[in-house]
C-alpha positions as CSV (number, residue, x, y, z in Angstrom):
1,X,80.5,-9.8,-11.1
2,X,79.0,-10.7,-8.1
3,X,76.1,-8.4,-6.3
4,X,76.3,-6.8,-2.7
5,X,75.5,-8.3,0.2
6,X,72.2,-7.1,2.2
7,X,72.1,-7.1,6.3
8,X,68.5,-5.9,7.6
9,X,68.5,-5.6,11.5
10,X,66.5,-4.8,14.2
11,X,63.2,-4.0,11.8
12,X,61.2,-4.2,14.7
13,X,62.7,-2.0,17.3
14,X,63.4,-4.5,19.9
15,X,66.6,-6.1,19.1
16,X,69.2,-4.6,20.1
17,X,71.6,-7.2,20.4
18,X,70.2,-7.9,16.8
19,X,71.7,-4.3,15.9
20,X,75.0,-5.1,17.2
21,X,75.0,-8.7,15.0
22,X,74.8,-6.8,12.0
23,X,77.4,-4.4,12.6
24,X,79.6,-7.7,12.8
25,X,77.9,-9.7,9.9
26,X,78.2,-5.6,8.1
27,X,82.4,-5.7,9.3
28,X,83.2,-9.7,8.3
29,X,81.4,-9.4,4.6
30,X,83.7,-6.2,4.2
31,X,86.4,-7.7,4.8
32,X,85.9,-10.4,2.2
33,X,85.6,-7.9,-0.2
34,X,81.8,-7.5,-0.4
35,X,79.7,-4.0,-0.9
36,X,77.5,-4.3,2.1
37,X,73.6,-2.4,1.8
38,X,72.7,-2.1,5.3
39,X,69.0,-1.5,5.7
40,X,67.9,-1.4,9.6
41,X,64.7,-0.5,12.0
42,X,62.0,1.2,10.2
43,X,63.6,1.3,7.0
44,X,63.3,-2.7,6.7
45,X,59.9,-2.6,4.7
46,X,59.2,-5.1,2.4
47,X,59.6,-2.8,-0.5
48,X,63.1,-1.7,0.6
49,X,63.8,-5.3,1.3
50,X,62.8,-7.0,-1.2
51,X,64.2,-4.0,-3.8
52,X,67.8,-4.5,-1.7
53,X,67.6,-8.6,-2.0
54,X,67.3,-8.1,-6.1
55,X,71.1,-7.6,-6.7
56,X,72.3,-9.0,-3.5
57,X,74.4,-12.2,-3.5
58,X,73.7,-12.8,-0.2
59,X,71.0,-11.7,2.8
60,X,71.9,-11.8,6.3
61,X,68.7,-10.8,8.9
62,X,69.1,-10.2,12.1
63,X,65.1,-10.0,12.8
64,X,62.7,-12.2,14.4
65,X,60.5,-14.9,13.0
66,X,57.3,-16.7,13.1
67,X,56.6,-20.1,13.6
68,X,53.6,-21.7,12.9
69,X,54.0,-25.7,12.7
70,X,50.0,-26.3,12.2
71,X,50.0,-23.0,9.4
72,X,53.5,-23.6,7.4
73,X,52.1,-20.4,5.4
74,X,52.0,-18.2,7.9
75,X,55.7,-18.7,9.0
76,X,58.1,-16.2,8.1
77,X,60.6,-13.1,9.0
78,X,59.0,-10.1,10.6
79,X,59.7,-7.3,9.0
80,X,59.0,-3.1,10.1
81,X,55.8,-3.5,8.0
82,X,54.6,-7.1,9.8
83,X,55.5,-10.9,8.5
84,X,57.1,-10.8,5.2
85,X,54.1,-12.9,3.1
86,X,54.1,-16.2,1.9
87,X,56.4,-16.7,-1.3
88,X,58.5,-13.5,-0.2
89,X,60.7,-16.0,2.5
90,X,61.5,-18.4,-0.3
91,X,62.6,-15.8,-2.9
92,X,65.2,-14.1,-0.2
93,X,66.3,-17.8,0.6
94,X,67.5,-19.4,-2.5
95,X,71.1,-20.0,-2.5
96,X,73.4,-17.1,-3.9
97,X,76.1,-17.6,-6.7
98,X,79.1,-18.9,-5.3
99,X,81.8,-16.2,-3.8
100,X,85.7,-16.4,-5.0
101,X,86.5,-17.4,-1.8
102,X,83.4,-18.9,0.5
103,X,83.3,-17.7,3.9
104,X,82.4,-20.0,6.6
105,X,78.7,-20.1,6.8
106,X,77.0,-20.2,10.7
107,X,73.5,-20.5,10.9
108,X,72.0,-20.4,14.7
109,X,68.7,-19.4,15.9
110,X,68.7,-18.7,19.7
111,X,65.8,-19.1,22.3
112,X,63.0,-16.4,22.6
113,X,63.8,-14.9,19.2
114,X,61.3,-16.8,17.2
């Protein structure tokens, strides 16, 4: 048995388009049969995070990040609560178990939202 996909959006307020990503990311995993924990704005503290990544098969975020080429360790997704700390990043990133049927995946980061 596979776990339910997480979607976090907009934890800081300011992404509104980032609100309407998720409710497509939340629509497309439903249809390939996945429970979907949605877990947006204020409510995306790394405790509820990291507590809704456990069982989750998959994480999609729709939140910004920060980049930091001379400080690696202080890169990172921004959660409600501030940068998600070092170590936290690479637990929500390893890969999942495999789905019955793999969607397409589509990674892309667009300009002014790091």
């Amino acid at each position: 048995m596979r776990g339910p996909a997480l979607v976090v959006d907009d934890p800081t307020l300011d992404l509104p388009i980032g609100r309407a990503e998720a409710d497509a990311a939340t629509r497309r995993l439903s249809e390939y049969g996945l429970d979907v924990v949605r877990v947006s704005g204020p409510d995306a503290t790394l405790p509820r995070v990291t507590q809704a990544a456990a069982p989750a098969s998959l994480v999609h975020m729709a939140a910004h990040d920060r980049a930091d080429p001379f400080q690696p360790e202080r890169c990172g997704l921004v959660l409600s609560t501030g940068p998600l700390p070092p170590g936290i990043a690479e637990l929500l990133a390893e890969p999942p178990a495999p789905l019955a049927a793999d969607p397409p995946t589509v990674v892309e980061r667009r300009a002014g939202e790091i």
